[in-house]
PADOVEX-592285 format. One record per residue (C-alpha): x, z, y; residue in one letter. Coordinates in steps of 0.001 Angstrom, whole numbers, padded with zeros to 6 digits, always signed. Layout:
XZYA ...
# end
This chain:
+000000+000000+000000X +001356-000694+003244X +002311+001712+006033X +001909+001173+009717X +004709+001265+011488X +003992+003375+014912X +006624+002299+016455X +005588-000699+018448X +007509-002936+020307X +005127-005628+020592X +003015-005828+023541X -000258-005599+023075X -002922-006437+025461X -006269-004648+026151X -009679-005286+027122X -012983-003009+028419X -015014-003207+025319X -018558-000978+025699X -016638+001075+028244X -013772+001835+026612X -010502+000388+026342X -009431-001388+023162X -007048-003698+021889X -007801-007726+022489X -007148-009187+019074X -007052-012718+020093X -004368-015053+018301X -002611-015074+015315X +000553-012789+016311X -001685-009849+016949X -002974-009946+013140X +000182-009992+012619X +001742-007450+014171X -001489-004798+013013X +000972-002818+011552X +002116-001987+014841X -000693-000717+016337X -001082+002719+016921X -003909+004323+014433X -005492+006342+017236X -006377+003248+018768X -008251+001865+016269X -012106+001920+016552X -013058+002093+012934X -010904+003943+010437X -012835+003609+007210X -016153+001597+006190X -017834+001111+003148X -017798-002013+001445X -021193-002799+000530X -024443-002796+002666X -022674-005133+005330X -023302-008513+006852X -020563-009809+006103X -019212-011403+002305X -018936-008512+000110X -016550-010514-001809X -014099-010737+000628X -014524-006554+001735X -013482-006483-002074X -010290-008438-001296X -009476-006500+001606X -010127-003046-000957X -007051-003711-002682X -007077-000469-004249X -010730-000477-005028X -011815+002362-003929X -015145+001186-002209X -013865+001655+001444X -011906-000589+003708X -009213+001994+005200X -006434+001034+007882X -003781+000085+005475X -005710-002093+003772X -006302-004319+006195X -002612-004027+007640X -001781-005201+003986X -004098-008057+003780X -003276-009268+007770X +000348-009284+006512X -000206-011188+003030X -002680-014020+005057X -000067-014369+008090X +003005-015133+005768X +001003-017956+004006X -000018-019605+007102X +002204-021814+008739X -000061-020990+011952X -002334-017880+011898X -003579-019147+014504X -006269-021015+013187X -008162-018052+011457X -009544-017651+014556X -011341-020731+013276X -013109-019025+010710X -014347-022210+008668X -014630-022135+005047X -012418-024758+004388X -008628-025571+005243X -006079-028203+005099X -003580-027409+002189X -000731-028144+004712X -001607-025323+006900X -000157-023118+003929X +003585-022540+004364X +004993-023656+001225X +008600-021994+002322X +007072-018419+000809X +007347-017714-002961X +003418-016124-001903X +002758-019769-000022X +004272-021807-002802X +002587-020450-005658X -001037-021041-003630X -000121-024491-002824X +000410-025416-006648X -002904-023497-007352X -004592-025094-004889X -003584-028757-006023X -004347-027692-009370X -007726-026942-008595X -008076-030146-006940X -006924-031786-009834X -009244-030082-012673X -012099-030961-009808X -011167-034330-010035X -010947-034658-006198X -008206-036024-003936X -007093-035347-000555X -005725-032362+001180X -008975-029876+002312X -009762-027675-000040X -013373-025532+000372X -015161-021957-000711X -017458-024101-002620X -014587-025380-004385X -013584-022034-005877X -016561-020467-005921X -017922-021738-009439X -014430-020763-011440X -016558-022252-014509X -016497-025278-012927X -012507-025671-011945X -011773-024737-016236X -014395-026615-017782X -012365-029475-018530X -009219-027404-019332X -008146-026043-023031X -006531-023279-021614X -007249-021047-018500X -004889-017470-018320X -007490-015761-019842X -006299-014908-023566X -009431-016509-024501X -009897-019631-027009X -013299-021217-027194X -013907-024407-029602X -012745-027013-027506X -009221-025130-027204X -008384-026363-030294X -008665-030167-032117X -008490-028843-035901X -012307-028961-037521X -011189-025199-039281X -010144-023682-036047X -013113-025031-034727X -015021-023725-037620X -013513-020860-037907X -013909-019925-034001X -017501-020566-034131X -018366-018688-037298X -016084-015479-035620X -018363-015938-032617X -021638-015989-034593X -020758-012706-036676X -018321-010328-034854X -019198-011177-031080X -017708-013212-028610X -016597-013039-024893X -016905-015105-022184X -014267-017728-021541X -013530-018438-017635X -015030-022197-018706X -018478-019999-019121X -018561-020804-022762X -018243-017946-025633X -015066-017372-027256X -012648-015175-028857X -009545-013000-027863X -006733-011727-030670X -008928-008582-030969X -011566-010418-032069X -010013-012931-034239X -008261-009842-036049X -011410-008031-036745X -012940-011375-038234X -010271-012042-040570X -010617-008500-041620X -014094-008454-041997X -013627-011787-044407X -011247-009515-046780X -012969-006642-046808X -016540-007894-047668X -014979-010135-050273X -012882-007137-051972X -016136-005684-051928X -018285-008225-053735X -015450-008520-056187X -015944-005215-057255X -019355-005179-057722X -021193-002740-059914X -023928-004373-062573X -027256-003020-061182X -029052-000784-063531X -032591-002079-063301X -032063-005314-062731X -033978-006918-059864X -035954-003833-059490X -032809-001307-058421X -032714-001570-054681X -036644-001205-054465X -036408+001975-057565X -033512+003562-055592X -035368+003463-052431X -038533+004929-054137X -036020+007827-056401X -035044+008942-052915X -038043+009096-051250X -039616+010862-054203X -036572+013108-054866X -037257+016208-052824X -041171+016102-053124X -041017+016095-057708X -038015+018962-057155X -040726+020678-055047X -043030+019910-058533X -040301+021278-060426X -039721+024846-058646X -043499+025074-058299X -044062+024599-061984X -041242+027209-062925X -043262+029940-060640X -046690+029239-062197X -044681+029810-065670X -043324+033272-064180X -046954+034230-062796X -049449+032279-064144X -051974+033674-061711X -050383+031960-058757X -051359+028871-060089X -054673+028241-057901X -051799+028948-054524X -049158+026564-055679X -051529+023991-056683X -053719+022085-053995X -055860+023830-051934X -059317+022914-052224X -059716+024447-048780X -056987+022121-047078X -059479+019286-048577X -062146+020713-047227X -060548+021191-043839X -060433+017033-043503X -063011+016100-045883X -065040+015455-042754X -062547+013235-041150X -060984+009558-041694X -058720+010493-044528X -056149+007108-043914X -055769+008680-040949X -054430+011679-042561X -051815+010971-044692X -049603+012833-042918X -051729+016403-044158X -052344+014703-047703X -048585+013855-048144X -047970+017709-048101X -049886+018316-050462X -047948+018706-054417X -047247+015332-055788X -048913+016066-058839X -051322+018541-060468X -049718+022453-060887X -050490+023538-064037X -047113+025523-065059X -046283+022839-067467X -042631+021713-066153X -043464+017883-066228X -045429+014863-064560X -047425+012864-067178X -046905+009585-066092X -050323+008747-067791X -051893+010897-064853X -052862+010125-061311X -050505+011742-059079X -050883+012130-054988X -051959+009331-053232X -049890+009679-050120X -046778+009308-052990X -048416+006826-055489X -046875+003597-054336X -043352+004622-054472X -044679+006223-058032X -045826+003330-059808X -041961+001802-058803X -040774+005115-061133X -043060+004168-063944X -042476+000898-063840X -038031+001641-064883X -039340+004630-066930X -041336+002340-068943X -040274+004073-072417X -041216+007573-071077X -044905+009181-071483X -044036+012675-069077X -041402+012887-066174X -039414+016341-066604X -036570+017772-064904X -033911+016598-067049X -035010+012677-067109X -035470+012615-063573X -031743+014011-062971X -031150+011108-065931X -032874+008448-063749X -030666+009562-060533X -027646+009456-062507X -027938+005922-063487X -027976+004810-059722X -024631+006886-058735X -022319+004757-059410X -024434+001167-058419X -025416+003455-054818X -021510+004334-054893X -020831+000931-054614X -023387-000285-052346X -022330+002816-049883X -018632+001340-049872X -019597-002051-048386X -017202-002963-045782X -016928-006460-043706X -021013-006150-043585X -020463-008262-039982X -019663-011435-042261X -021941-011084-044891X -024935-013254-043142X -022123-016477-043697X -022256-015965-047783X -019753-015333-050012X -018743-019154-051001X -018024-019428-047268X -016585-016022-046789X -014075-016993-049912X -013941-020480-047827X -012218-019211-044733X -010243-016702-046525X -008000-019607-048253X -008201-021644-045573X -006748-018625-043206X -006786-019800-039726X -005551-016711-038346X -002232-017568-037393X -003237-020768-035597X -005748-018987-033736X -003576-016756-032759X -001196-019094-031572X -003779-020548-029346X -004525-017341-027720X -000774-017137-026976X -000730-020389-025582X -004128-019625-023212X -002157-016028-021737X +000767-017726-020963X -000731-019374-018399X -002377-015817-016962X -000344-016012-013885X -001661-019873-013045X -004869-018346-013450X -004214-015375-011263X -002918-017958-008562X -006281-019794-008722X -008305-016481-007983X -005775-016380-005103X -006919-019197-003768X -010656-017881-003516X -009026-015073-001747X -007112-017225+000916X -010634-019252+001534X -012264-016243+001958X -010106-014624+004660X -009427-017538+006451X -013504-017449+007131X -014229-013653+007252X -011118-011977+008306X -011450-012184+012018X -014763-011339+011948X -013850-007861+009843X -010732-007052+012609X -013899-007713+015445X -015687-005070+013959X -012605-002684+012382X -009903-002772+015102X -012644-003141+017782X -016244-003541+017838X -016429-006671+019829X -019102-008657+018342X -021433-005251+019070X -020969-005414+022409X -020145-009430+022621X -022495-010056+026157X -022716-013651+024874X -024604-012281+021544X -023287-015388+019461X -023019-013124+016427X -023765-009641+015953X -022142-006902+014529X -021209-006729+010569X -024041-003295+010560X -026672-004906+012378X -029037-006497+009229X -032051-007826+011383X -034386-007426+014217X -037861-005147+013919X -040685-006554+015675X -043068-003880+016604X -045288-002582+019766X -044757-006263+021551X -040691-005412+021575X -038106-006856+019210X -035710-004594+018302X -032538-006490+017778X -029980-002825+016427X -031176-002146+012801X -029700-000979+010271X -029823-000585+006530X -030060+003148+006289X -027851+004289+002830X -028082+007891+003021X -031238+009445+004488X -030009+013207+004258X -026821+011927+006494X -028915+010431+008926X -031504+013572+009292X -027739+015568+009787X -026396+013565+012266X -028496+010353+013746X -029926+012815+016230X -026426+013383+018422X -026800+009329+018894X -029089+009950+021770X -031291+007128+020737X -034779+006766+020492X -034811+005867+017234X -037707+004178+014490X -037037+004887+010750X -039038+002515+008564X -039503+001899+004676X -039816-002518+004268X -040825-003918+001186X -041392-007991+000161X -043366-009943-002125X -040330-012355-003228X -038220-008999-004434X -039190-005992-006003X -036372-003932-003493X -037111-001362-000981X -035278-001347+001861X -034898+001344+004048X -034133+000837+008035X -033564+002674+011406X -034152+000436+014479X -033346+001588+018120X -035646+001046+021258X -033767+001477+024247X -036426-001144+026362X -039954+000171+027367X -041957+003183+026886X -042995+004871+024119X -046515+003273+024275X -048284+003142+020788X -045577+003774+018601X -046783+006574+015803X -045656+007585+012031X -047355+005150+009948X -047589+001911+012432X -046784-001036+010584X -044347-003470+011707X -042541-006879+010391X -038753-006242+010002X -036612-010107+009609X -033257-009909+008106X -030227-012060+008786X -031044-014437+005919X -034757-014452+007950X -036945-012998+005116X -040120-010907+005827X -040192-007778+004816X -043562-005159+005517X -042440-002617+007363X -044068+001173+007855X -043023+003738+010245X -041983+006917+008628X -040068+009035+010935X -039263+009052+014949X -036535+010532+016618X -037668+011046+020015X -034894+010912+023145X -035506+008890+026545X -035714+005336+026287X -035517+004732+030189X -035451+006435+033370X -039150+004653+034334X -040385+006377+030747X -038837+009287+031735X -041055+009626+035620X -044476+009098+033474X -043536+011324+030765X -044284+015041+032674X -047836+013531+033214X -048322+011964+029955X -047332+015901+028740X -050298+017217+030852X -052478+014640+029749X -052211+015164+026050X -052031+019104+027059X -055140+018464+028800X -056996+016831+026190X -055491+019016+023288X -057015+021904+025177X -060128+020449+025597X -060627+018954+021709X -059798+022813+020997X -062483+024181+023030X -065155+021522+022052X -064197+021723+017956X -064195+026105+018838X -067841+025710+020906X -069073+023827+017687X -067380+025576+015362X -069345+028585+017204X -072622+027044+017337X -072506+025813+013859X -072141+029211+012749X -074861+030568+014725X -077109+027978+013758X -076544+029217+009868X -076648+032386+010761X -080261+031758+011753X -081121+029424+008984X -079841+032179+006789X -081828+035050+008522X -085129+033128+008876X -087176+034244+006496X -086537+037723+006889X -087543+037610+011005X -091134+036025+009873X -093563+038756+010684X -095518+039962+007888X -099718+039896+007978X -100779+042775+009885X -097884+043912+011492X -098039+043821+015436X -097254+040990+017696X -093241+041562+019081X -092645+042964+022504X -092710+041078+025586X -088956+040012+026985X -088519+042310+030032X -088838+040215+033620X -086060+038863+034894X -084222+041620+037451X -082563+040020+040551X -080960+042753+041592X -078853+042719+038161X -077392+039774+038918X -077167+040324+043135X -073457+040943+042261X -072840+038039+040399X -074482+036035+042619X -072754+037518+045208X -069423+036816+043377X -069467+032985+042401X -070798+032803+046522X -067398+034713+047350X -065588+032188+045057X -066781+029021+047037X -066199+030476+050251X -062867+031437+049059X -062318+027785+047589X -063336+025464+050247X -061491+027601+052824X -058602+026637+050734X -059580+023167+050889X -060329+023009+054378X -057146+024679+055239X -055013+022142+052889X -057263+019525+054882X -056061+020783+058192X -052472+020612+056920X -052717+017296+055454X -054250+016568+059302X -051918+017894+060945X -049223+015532+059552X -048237+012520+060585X -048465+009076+058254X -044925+009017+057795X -045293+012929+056599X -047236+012644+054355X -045940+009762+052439X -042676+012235+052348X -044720+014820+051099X -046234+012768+048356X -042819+011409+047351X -041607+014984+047493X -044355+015973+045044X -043694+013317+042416X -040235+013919+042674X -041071+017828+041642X -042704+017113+038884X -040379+013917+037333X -037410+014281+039259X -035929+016872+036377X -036693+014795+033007X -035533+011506+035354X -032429+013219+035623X -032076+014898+032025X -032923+011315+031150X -029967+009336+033244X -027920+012029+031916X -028696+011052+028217X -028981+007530+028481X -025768+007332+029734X -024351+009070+026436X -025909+007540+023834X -023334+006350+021336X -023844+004015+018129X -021043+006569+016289X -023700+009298+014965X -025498+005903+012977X -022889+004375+011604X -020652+007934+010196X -024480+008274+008385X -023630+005210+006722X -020348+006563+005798X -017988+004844+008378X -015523+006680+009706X -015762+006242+013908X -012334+006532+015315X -013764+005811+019280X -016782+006839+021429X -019388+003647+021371X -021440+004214+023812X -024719+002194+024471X -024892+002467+028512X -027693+001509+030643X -027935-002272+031157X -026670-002618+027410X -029027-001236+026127X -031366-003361+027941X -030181-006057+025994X -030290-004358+022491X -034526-004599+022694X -036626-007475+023894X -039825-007107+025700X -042940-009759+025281X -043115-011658+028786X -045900-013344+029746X -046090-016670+032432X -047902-015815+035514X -051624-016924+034733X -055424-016413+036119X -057144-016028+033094X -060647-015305+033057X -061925-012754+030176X -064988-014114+028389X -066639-011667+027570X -066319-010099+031649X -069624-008891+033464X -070272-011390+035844X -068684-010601+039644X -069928-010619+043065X -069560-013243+044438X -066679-013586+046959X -068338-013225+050345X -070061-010010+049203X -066454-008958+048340X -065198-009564+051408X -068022-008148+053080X -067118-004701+050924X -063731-004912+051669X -064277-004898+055386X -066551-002009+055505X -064268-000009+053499X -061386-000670+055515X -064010+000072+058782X -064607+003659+056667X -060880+004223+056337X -059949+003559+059422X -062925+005429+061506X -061391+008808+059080X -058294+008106+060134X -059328+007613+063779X -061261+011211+063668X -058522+013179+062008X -055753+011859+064999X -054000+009831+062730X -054214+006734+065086X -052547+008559+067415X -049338+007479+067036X -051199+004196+067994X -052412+005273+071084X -056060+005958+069687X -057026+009695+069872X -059013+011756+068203X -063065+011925+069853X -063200+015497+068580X -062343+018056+071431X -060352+019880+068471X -057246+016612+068825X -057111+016492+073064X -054973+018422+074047X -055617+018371+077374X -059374+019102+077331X -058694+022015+074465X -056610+024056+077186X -058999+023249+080998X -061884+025170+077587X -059373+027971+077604X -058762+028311+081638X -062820+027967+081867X -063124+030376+079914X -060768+032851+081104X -062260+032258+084764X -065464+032835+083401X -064501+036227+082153X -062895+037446+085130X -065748+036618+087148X -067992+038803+084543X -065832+041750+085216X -066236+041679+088961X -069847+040875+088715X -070268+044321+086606X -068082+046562+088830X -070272+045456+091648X -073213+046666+090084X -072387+050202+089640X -073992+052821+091816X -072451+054597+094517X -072754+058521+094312X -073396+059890+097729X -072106+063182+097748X 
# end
């Protein structure tokens, strides 16, 4: 594996990429020198290699050591292996699948050996010319099929021209298994040709030393039956012995009527099972089985097999049925030794065929010849690997090193973890991502600061769930709920069904952010009110039962006496109440008319301040706790869910984000709704208009507010002037009240 070399003395150039610096990996030297480059300033440090949009074939050629993650030094091994067989690196920033063999430097021993590969793959294609393609490599079956040997250590039947080898490979495939030759036919390796010659001597040994079968045609069928038998008539045996010891435990060790009884009722065939317990003959503490006698059904067909070998017996005892077993040992001993079983399905003529033929050693010496050519093979695989780094390694480094096709503003191609675009709520949400680890993402996806949509897709072309998170940083929330169905498209553009199953709720703009205090008081609002409405008829539902329930009992019963008169209403009971609720108003619209005198006493100007002041109380805080957050929403959180390993802060700023989710824009139209009441008609429109603007302006005219206009105010209350020559009237007209009354009082003449 290689190691980076931190010592740098190339100079590197760098670029603002999402707001932070990064390395510009733009030519050919730069992949080259990657083992330069400082670790710490690498974006990505680790990534898995499946669940991308990119080849997973080539992630597996960059995962030299197969570990299922693409780390630093394995792509600092694989930028120095494609550089030194390049005679210009330069043109993998072409990223086609194809390439000219003499762009391969053929002065490498790495160069050389995938220029001869590549001709001979050009050659077995039948093709001429120089360009050589993914699609040529990519059907290996195709580049061997006219080839007798490939690298593999695998012969097939057109490896060899001999009819036995032929023969012989076919019949080795057909009994002990094959493998699959790089041609895509079925073949076989030394291992396998071994364990068919084997099998040949060993079955025939075997036959040879057959044992004569003691019952003829009948011995496989009367073993089968002895064995099945054998425990059940030792059962007779030891049952029989007992009734001899006690003959009164006959009736219990013979059948039980009972247990008959117990199913008589039933479908007996479908009780086999209980009968088959049952003794497999009659218990009568004689220790035999006349063979004259019916015995238990469950065990007569295997029964009548016994009779039929023990023709010359009349009763079955111990001894004669050890006798019988005997006479199989050493024909089951025989059978039990069979060995080479895997050829027996060819017959013994042609097992006995192939053994003096013996093809072994040719075989074998085709299998030698095939592996000798293993490292010809190996160079053709590396060919596959050239093709596919010359089309998919830049794109890796623009996603590894840096993570410029994320934030690419020309959005030619996007990022290797974006799989596809959500449409939902009239917005197209254009960062998804295949979610791989849903216990990760309910850790972590959180601290991305995204508003972010988790939804479960399924298709009708594959029976796959797929499982995304999309992010909508455009909009407002508007009706997006759990359980809102969506359409998700993936790069290759098929439909999948999609279904909301989770939110993670953080700002999606600063405009989102002004409504959302009021859309908070609003649902408040309406909570409250649902809660008071289901609690009032909750309430009355309960008293209406309790009524229902109590009726009968409040029906008077004949004779008693009519119920008391309610007492009159009392006014003075309720003076105070009265008198309260009239305190309440009074205390109300004073309030009002005093906020009405304030609201008057300002000027226009004033009061649009004071409005603006009072939205900016009430949304100015989550505007700002929402600038604040959009500003630090980073991508990092999602992807280290998906196991990637985030070396650099990716942060999703304003105005990207903007560009991350698409909003539906209509043209500027007058369309007229069909099914709209019909309108005045315009002049009556007008007229309205006029005389509402008359209305507004004679209100603003009273309160003063035309002053600034040079209209005052008719009411006495806005003149200034005439408000103060009231005040010196009346003052005069006080003063002249005094001296009027100290002239009337009477003198006292003394």
């Amino acid at each position: 594996m290689a190691i980076i070399n931190k010592d740098s003395r190339y100079k590197w150039e760098f670029q603002n990429v999402g707001g932070s610096s990064r390395v510009r990996i733009s030519n050919g030297a730069d992949i080259a020198h990657l083992s330069e480059l400082d670790p710490k300033m690498w974006t990505v440090l680790s990534c898995p290699v499946t669940g991308l949009e990119i080849d997973e074939k080539t992630l597996a050629y960059v995962d030299a050591d197969g570990d299922g993650k693409i780390r630093i030094n394995d792509v600092v091994a694989t930028s120095r292996w494609i550089t030194g067989v390049l005679s210009n690196p330069d043109i993998l920033f072409d990223r086609k699948d194809s390439v000219d063999m003499g762009q391969i430097d053929r002065n490498t021993e790495s160069g050389s050996k995938l220029y001869d590969a590549g001709r001979k793959i050009l050659e077995n294609l039948g093709k001429d010319g120089d360009v050589i393609s993914l699609a040529d490599t990519s059907d290996i079956a195709a580049i061997f099929a006219k080839t007798r040997f490939n690298g593999d250590g695998i012969i097939t039947e057109a490896s060899s021209d001999d009819a036995d080898d032929k023969a012989a490979v076919a019949a080795a495939v057909a009994t002990v298994g094959g493998v699959q030759d790089r041609s895509g036919a079925q073949g076989v390796n030394a291992a396998l040709i071994a364990d068919f010659y084997k099998a040949l001597a060993d079955y025939s040994a075997w036959v040879d030393s057959a044992v004569e079968a003691p019952f003829g045609d009948k011995t496989d069928a009367a073993i089968a039956a002895y064995n099945a038998l054998d425990a059940k008539v030792k059962d007779f045996f030891m049952r029989s012995k007992l009734a001899a010891f006690s003959p009164d435990s006959i009736p219990a060790l013979d059948v039980q009527t009972s247990s008959i009884v117990a199913i008589s009722s039933d479908n007996l065939t479908g009780k086999v099972a209980d009968i088959a317990s049952y003794p497999i003959a009659r218990v009568t503490g004689k220790a035999e089985i006349d063979l004259s006698e019916p015995v238990n059904p469950a065990w007569a067909p295997q029964f009548e097999i016994i009779r039929s070998v023990a023709a010359d017996k009349k009763v079955l005892t111990e001894e004669s049925w050890a006798e019988i077993g005997a006479g199989f040992a050493a024909y089951t001993s025989w059978q039990n030794a069979k060995a080479g079983a895997a050829v027996e399905s060819l017959g013994i003529d042609a097992v006995r065929e192939f053994l003096k033929k013996n093809r072994q050693e040719a075989l074998l010496a085709l299998v030698a010849q095939d592996a000798a050519l293993a490292e010809e093979a190996a160079n053709i695989d590396m060919v596959d690997k050239f093709l596919h780094l010359c089309r998919d390694f830049v794109r890796l480094l623009r996603n590894f090193v840096t993570l410029n096709d994320f934030y690419d503003k020309k959005k030619t191609e996007g990022a290797i973890f974006q799989s596809g675009r959500l449409i939902v709520d009239q917005r197209e949400c254009l960062l998804c991502m295949k979610v791989t680890d849903m216990a990760k993402h309910n850790t972590s996806a959180a601290g991305s600061g995204m508003y972010l949509i988790y939804c479960d897709c399924t298709t009708k072309t594959s029976a796959a769930k797929l499982n995304i998170v999309a992010a909508m940083t455009v909009g407002d929330v508007g009706d997006l709920f759990v359980g809102k169905n969506a359409v998700y498209y993936d790069n290759e553009g098929l439909e999948w069904d999609a279904v909301i199953t989770k939110i993670i709720d953080n700002p999606i703009s600063v405009s989102q952010a002004f409504w959302s205090p009021y859309r908070r008081m609003a649902s408040a609002i309406e909570n409250l009110i649902n809660k008071n409405a289901a609690d009032k008829d909750a309430k009355m539902m309960a008293e209406v039962n309790a009524k229902i329930n109590a009726a009968p009992a409040a029906v008077p019963a004949a004779g008693d006496e009519k119920p008391a008169a309610a007492p009159p209403f009392d006014i003075a009971k309720f003076a105070g109440i009265f008198a309260a609720i009239g305190m309440a108003v009074g205390m109300i619209g004073t309030a009002l008319v005093a906020l009405a005198d304030g609201i008057a006493d300002l000027k226009w100007w004033q009061l649009i301040l004071a409005f603006a002041g009072l939205l900016l109380l009430i949304s100015g805080p989550a505007m700002i706790m929402a600038w604040l957050k959009l500003r630090r929403r980073n991508i990092a959180p999602l992807l280290n869910a998906n196991g990637w390993a985030v070396n650099a802060a990716s942060k999703i700023s304003i105005p990207f984000g903007e560009t991350l989710t698409s909003v539906a824009k209509y043209p500027k139209m007058r369309l007229k709704d069909p099914y709209a009441k019909s309108s005045l008609p315009a002049f009556a429109k007008v007229l309205i208009s006029l005389a509402c603007l008359a209305v507004v302006a004679a209100g603003l005219w009273i309160f003063n507010l035309l002053s600034f206009a040079g209209l005052e105010s008719p009411l006495p209350r806005y003149n200034k002037a005439e408000v103060e020559a009231e005040i010196v009237e009346a003052a005069d007209t006080a003063a002249v009240a005094d001296t009027v009354v100290l002239d009337a009082e009477p003198v006292v003449v003394g």
